[in-house]
C-alpha positions as CSV (number, residue, x, y, z in Angstrom):
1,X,0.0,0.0,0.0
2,X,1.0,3.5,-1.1
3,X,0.2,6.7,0.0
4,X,-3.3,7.6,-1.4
5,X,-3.6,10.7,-4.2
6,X,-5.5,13.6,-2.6
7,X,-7.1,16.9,-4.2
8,X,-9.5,18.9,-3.8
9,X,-10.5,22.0,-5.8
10,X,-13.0,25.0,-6.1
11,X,-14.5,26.4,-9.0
12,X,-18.5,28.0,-9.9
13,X,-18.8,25.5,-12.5
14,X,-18.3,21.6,-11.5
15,X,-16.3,20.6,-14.8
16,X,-13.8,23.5,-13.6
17,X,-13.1,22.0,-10.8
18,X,-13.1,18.6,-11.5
19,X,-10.6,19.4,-14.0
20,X,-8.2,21.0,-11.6
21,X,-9.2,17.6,-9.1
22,X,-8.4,15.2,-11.7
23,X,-5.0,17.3,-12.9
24,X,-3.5,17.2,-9.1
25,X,-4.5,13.4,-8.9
26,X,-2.5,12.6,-12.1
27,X,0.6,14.4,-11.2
28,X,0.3,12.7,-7.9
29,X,-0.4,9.2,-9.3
30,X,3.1,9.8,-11.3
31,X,5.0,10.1,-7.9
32,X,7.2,7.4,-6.6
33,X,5.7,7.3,-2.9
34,X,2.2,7.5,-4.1
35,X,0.2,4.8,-5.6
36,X,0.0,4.8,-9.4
37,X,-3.2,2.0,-10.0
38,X,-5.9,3.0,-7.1
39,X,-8.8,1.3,-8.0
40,X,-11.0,2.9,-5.2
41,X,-11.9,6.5,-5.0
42,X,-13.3,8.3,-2.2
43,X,-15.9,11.5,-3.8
44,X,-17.4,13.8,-1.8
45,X,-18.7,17.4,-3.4
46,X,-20.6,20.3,-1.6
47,X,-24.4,21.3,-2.2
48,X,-23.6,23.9,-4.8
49,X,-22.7,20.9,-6.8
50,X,-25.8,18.0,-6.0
51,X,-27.9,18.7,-8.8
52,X,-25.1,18.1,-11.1
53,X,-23.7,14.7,-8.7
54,X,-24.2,12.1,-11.7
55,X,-22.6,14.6,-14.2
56,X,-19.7,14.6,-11.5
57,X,-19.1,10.6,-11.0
58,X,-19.6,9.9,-15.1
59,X,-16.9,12.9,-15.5
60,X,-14.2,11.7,-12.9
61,X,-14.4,8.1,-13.2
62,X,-14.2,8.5,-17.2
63,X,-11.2,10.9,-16.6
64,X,-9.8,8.2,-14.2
65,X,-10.5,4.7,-15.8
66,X,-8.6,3.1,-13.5
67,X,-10.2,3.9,-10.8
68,X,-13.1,0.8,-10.8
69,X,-15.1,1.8,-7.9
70,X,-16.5,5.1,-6.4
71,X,-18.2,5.9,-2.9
72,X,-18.7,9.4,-1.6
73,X,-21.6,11.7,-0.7
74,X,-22.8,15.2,-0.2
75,X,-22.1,17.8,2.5
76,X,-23.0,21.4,3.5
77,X,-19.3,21.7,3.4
78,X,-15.9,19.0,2.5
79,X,-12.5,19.0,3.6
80,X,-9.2,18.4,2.3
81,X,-5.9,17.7,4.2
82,X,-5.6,21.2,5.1
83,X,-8.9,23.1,3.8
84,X,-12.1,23.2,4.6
85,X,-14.9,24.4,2.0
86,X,-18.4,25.7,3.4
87,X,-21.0,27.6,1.5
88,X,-19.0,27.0,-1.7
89,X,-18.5,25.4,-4.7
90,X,-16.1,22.8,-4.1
91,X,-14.9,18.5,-4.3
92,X,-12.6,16.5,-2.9
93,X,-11.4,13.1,-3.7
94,X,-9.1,10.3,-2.5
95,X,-7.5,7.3,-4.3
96,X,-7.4,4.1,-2.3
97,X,-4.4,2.0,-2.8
98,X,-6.4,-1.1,-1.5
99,X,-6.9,-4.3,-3.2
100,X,-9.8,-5.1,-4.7
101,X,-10.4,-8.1,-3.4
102,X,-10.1,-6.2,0.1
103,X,-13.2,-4.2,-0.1
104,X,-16.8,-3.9,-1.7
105,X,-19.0,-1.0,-2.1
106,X,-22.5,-1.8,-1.2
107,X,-25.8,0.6,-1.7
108,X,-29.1,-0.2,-2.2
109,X,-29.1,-2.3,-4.8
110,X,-25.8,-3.8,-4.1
111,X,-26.3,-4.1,-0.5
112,X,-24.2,-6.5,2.5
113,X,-25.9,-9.6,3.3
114,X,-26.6,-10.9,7.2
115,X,-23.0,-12.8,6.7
116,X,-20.9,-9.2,5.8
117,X,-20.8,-10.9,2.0
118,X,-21.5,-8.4,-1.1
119,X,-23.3,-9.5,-4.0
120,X,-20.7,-10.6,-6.0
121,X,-18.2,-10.7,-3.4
122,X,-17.6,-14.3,-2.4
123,X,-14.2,-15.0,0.0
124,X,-15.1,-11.3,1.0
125,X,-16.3,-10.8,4.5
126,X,-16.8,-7.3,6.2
127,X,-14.8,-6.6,8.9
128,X,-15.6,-2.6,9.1
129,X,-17.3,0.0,6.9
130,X,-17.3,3.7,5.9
131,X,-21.0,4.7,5.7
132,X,-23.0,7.7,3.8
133,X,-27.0,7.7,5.0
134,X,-29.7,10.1,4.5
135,X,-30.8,11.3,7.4
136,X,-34.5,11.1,5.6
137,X,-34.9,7.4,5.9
138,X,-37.0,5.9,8.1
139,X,-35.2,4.6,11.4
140,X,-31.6,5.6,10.3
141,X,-30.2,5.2,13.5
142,X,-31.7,1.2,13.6
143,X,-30.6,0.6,9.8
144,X,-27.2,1.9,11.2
145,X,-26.9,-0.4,14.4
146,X,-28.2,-3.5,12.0
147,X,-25.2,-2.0,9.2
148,X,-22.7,-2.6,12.5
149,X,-23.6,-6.3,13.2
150,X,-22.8,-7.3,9.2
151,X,-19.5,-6.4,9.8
152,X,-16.9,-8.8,11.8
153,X,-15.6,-5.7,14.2
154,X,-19.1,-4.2,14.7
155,X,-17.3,-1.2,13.7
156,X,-18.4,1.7,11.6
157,X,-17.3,5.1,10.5
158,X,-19.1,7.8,8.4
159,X,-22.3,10.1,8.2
160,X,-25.7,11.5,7.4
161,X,-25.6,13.6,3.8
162,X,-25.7,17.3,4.7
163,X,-27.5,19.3,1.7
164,X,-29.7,22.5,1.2
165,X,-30.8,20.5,-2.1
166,X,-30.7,16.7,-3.5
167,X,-29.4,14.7,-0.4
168,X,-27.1,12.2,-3.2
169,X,-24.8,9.5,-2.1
170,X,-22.0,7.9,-4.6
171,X,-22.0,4.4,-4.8
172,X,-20.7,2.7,-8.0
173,X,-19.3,-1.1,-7.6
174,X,-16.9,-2.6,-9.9
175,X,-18.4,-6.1,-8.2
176,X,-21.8,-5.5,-9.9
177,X,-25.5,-5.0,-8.6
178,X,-28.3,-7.7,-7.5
179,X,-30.1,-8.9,-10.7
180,X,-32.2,-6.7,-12.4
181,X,-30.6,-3.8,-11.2
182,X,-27.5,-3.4,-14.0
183,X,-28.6,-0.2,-15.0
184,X,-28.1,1.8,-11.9
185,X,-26.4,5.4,-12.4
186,X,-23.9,4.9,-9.2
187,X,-25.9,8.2,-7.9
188,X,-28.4,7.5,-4.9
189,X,-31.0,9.1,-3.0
190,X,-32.2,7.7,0.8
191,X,-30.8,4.5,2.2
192,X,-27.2,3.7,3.5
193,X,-24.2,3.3,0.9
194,X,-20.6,2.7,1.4
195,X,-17.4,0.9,1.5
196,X,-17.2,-2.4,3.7
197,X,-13.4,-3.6,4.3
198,X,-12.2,-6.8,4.8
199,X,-9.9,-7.8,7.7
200,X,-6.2,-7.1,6.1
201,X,-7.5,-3.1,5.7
202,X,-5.8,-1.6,8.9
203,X,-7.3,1.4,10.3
204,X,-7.5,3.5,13.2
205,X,-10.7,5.4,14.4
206,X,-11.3,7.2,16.9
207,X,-14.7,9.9,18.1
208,X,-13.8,13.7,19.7
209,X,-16.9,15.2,21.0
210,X,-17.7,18.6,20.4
211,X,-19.5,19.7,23.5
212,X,-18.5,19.8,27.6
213,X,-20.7,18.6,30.5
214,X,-22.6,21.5,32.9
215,X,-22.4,19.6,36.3
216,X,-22.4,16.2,37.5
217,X,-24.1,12.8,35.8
218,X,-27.4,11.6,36.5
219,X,-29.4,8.3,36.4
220,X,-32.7,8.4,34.9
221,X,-35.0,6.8,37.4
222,X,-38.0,7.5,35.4
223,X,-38.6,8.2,31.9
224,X,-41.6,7.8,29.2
225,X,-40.2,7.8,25.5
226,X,-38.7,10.9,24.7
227,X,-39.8,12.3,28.3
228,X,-37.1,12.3,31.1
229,X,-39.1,12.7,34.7
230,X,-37.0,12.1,37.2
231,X,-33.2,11.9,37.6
232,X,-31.6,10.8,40.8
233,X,-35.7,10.5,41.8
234,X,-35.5,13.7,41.7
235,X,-37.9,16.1,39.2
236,X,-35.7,15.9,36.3
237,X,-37.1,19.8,35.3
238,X,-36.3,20.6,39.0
239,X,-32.2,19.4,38.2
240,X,-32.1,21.3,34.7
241,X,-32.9,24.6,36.4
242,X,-30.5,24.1,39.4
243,X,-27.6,23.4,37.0
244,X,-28.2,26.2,34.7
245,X,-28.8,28.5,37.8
246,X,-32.4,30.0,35.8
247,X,-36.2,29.9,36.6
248,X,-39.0,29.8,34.5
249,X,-39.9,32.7,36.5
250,X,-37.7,34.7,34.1
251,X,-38.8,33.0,30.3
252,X,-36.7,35.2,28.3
253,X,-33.1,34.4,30.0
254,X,-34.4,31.5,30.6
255,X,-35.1,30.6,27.0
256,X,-31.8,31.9,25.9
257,X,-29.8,29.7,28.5
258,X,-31.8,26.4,27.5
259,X,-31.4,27.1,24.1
260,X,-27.7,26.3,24.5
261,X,-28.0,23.3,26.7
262,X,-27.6,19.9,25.2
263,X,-27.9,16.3,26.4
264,X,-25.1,13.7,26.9
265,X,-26.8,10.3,27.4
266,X,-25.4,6.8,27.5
267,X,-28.3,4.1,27.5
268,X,-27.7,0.8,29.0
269,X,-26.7,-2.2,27.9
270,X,-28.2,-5.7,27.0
271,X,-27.3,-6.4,30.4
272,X,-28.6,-3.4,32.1
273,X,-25.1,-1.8,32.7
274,X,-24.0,1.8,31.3
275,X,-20.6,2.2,29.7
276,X,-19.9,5.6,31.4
277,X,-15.9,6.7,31.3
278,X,-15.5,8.5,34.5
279,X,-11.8,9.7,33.8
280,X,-13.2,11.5,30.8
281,X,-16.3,12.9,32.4
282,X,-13.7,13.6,35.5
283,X,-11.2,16.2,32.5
284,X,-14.6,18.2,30.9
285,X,-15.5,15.9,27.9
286,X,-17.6,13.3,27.1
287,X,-16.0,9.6,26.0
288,X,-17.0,7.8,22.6
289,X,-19.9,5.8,24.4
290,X,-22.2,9.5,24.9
291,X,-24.5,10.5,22.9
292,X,-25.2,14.6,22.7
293,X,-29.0,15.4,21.6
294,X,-30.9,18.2,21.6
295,X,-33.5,18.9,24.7
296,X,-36.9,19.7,22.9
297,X,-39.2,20.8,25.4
298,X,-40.2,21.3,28.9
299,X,-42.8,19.3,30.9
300,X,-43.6,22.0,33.7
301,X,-46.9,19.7,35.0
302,X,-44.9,16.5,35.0
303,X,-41.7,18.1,35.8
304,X,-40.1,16.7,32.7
305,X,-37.5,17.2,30.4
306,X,-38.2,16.5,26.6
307,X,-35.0,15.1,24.4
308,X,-34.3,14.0,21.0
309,X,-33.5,10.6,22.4
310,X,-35.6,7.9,23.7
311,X,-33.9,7.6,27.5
312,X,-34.8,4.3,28.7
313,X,-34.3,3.9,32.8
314,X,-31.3,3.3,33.7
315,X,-29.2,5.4,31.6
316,X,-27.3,8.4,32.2
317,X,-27.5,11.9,31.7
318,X,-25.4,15.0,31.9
319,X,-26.7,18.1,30.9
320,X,-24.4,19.7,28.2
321,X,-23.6,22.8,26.2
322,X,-20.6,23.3,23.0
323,X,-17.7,24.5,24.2
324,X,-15.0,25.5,21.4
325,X,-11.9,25.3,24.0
326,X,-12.9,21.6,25.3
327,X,-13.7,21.0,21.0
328,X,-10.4,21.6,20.3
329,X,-8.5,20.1,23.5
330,X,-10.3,16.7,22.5
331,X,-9.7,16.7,19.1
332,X,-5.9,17.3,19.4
333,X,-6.2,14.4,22.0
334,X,-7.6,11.6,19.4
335,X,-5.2,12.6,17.2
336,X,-2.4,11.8,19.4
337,X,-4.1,8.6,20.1
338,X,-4.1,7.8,16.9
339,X,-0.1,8.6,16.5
340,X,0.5,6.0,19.3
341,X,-1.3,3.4,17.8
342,X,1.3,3.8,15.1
343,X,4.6,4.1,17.1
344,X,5.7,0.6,17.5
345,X,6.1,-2.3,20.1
346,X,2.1,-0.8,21.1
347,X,-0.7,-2.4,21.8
348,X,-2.6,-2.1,18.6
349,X,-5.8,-2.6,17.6
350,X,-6.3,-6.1,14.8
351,X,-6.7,-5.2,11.0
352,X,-10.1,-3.7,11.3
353,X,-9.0,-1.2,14.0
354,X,-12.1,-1.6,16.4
355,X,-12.3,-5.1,17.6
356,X,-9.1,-7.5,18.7
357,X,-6.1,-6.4,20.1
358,X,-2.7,-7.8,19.1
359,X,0.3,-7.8,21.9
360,X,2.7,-8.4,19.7
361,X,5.3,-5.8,19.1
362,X,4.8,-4.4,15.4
363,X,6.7,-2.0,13.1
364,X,6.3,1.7,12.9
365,X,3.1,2.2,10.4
366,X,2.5,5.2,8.7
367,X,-0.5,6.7,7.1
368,X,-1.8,6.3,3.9
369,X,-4.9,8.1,3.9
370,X,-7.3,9.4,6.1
371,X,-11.1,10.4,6.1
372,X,-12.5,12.8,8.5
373,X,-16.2,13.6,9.0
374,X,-17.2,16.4,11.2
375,X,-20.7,18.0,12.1
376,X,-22.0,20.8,10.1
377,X,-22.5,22.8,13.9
378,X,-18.7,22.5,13.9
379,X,-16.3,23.7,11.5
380,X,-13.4,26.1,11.1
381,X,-15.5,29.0,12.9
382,X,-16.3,27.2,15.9
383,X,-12.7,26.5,16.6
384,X,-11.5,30.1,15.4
385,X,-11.2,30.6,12.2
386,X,-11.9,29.9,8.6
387,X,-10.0,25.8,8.4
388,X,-9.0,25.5,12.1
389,X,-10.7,22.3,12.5
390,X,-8.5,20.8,9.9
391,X,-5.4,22.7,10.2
392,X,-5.2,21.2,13.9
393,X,-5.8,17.8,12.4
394,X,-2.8,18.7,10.6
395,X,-0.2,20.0,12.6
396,X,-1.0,16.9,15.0
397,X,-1.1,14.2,11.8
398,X,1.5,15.8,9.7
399,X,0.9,16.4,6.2
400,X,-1.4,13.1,5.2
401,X,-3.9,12.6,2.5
402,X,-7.4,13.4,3.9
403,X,-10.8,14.0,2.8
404,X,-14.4,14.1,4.4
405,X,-17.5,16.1,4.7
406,X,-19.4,18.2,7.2
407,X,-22.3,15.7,7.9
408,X,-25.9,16.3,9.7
409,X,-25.0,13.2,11.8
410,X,-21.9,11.5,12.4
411,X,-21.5,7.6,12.4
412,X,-19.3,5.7,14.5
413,X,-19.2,2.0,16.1
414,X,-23.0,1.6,15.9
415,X,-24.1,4.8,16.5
416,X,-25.4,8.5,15.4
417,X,-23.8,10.7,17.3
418,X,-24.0,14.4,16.9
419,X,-21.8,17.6,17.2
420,X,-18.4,15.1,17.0
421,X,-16.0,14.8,14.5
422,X,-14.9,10.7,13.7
423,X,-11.4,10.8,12.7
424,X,-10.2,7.1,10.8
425,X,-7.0,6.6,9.0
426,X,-5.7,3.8,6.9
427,X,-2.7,2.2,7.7
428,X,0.4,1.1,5.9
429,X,3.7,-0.1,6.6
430,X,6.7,2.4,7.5
């Protein structure tokens, strides 16, 4: 494996820049250190560009015949190794050194069976899988937990298509389609698509959480759906107005204060327990098993608290709110975990990069390419400036291949989370 091509390019009219794409992939290709046959190709375009998506795929993949298979999607705003592009006109692409036999893309009419196997794919099995979903579809968050179990790790990474338009996802398989569905354009709308990888694929994921807990964590001792009641057995309405020091007395500070309060919740387990990391609630951030929702209403008979989560009994809660310095301290924190899971004699993670652990000592690895998907709430902006969020990815990476998009909903293990960013890189030897 070689380091993957990388470009990225803006321009008002989509041939523009997907002439200026396919030029920097070319001279790339004709580098020593970077691979010169990719056959998979990572697409993702902003907005500006979605009515025009199957102009895009038919005008890069016939500029780059080699390239046999395309995945990608559709974002308020994409990102290069350095760059981030928002409100504009703008695509970014990455070239997979990977072999073929190594991964499948799957979509709707090419979808992973029960086993992990592809249509087309046999000896394949999926170990992990970069996912693109449309936050439109019916029980996303379930079609994403049942995604998780087809793979061997359980292990996902990815997002929800962010678009002011067409919500579009690439999916175009080398490996073919179920029967009767040959003619499909590659270009989708609704449903999950994406790129399962088989065991040999190493990668390294990890989740940095954009917001910072108010106060202390609480149990939910009684809830009804979406309605939290009480929390400790206490009023949970009664504990969200003690922590943010208002009163409903006052509705227009109030109002303003609650509008910047989220949720962190952690539901229990099969077995009743909650996965709760206290050393991360303990530092002022929020560990990959919370997920941060949005509180949609008060209960003032009841004394309830309204989320945008069901909040079974039993799990716990921590009132939240964004918080740009804790945003960036966490996100410069994965990405020095992810460093040390390539120093060597390390514990690191198996092939798939989520599941076994393998104590043998191994040789430095380097990076090949990496994909980072971040929430549209987050951005360059929320951490200071136009590109922050990616030029810290940077300076703590180093200057590696990287593309993503600014999602409305960001995947990881078997989850939806919100206001994160999911950081995974593929692996190579030193």
């Amino acid at each position: 494996m070689k380091r993957f091509p990388q470009a990225h390019a803006t321009h008002p009219q989509w041939r523009m820049a997907a002439a200026m794409v396919v030029a920097q992939l070319r001279a790339q290709m004709a580098l020593p250190d970077h691979a010169h046959q990719p056959s998979l190709g990572l697409l993702y375009i902003t907005d500006h560009f979605a009515d025009d998506a199957q102009a895009v795929l038919e005008c890069v993949s016939a500029e780059l015949p080699e390239v046999t298979d395309w995945a990608g999607t559709v974002g308020v705003g994409v990102s290069a190794s350095n760059v981030e592009y928002f409100d504009e006109p703008a695509l970014s692409v990455m070239l997979c050194d990977l072999s073929p036999d190594q991964y499948r893309v799957f979509s709707g009419v090419a979808p992973l069976s029960a086993s992990g196997r592809a249509e087309g794919g046999e000896g394949f099995v999926a170990h992990t899988a970069l996912v693109h979903a449309d936050a439109g579809t019916p029980e996303v968050g379930e079609l994403i937990a049942e995604m998780a179990d087809r793979t061997g790790s359980g292990y996902l990474f990815g997002g929800l298509a962010g678009s002011r338009g067409p919500t579009v996802q690439f999916a175009l398989g080398s490996a073919g389609n179920i029967s009767g569905q040959g003619a499909a354009s590659g270009v989708f709308h609704g449903g999950l698509s994406g790129v399962a990888f088989g065991r040999d694929v190493g990668i390294v994921s990890r989740v940095t959480q954009g917001a910072q807990p108010i106060a202390a964590t609480h149990v939910v001792t009684e809830s009804e759906g979406h309605l939290v009641t009480r929390l400790d057995g206490e009023p949970a309405l009664d504990v969200l107005l003690r922590e943010l020091e208002i009163s409903l007395d006052h509705p227009e500070h109030a109002m303003s204060r609650l509008r910047q309060t989220l949720v962190g919740l952690t539901r229990p387990g099969p077995d009743g327990a909650t996965a709760w990391s206290d050393s991360a609630h303990r530092r002022g951030a929020f560990g990959h098993e919370v997920i941060v929702r949005h509180i949609i209403g008060l209960d003032p008979v009841r004394r309830g608290v309204a989320i945008a989560e069901l909040a079974p009994e039993g799990s716990r809660l921590a009132f939240c709110e964004r918080h740009a310095q804790a945003a960036r301290a966490d996100l410069m924190r994965v990405c020095a975990e992810v460093r040390e899971e390539l120093e060597p004699e390390e514990l690191l993670f198996g092939a798939g990069g989520a599941g076994d652990v393998d104590t043998a000592p191994k040789p430095a690895r380097a990076i090949a390419g990496a994909v980072y998907v971040s929430c549209a709430g987050r951005g360059g902006p929320h951490f200071g400036g136009p590109s922050a969020e990616l030029q810290i990815v940077r300076h703590a990476l180093g200057d590696v291949p990287l593309v993503g998009f600014f999602a409305g909903g960001e995947i990881a293990h078997h989850r939806l989370y919100g206001y994160t960013g999911v950081l995974t890189v593929f692996v190579r030897e030193a």
